[in-house]
N, C-alpha and C positions, 0 to 999 in steps of 0.2 A: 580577454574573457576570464581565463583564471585569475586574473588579479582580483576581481570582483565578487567571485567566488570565496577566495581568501580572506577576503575583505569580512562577507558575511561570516566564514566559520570563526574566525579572529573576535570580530565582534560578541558573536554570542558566547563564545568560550570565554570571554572578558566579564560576562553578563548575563550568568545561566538563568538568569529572573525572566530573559523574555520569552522562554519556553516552559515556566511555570503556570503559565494560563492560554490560555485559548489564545492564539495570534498567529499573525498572517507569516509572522517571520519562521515559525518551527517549519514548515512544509520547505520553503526556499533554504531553512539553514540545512539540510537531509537530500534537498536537491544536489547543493555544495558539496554535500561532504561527499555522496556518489560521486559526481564530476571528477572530484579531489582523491580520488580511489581513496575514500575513507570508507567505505561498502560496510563492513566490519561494526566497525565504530557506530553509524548511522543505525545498522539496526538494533544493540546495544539501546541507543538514546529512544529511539520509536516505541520500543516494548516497554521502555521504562514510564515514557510518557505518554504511555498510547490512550488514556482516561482522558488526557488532556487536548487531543486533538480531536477536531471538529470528525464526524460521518464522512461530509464531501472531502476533505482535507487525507481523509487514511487510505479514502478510495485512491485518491490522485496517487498517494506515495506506492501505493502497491503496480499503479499503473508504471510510475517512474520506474521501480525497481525494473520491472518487466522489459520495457522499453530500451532499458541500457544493458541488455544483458542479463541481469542479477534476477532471475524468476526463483530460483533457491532461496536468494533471503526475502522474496516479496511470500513464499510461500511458508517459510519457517515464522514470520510476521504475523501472517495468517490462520498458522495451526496456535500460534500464542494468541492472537486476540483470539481464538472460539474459546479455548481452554480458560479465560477468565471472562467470558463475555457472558451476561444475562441472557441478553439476547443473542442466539446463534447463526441468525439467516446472514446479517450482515458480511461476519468473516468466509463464510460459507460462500457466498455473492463473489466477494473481491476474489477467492481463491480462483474463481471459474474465472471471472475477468483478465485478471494478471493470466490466466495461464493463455486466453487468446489473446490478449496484446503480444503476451510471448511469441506467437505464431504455433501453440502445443494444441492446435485444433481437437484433434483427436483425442487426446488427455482429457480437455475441456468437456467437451459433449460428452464423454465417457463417465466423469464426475458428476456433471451436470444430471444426467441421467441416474444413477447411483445414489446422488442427495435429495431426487425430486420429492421424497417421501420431507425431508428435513427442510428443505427451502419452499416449497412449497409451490401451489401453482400460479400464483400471482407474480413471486421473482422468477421462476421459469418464463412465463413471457416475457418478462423484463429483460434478460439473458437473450431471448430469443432472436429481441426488438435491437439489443445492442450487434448482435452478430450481425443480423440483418444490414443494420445502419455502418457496420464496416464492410463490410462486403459490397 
């Protein structure tokens, strides 16, 4: 399994053009580099590219970071994308999600509740429907 891994981060360090657009490979090569305790590094390359990746693609990374531990840099990802985001609901969204994939229930709802004036009450259901849907 880590060879595979290696494989992808090798690869696109050979060929940092396939993270210069939109593609399926930047989420998988960020997956790698977590796996690969590159935590650090990965979120480095996310802030720097984060223009470049897809809505559902930033969600999934925030959820990865969460998932493996890393709710720190899924949230430091987070506070950087609102800080240059037009639009603010989105990073706003991913910060409550990452924080309950983390298992930070309590955080979550607490935010959740705090930002409802800024996310609004259409991604609060939204938030709601996903707690819901894990539990």
């Amino acid at each position: 399994m880590l060879e595979k891994y290696m494989d992808v981060i090798d690869s696109v360090n050979k060929n940092f053009r396939l993270i210069t657009e939109h593609s399926e490979v930047f989420p998988t090569y960020v997956e790698a580099m977590i796996n690969e305790d590159l935590v650090e590094k990965s979120v480095y390359i996310v802030k720097e590219n984060l223009n470049k990746i897809k809505m559902v693609d930033k969600m999934d990374l925030i959820e990865e970071y969460a998932e493996t531990g890393n709710i720190d840099n899924a949230l430091e990802i987070c506070n950087y994308w609102y800080e240059t985001a037009d639009v603010k609901e989105p990073p706003l969204t991913a910060r409550i999600v990452g924080l309950f994939v983390a298992g930070k229930w309590n955080k979550a709802f607490e935010e959740s509740r705090s930002l409802y004036d800024k996310i609004g009450p259409e991604l609060n259901v939204n938030l709601r429907g996903y707690v819901a849907k894990e539990l």
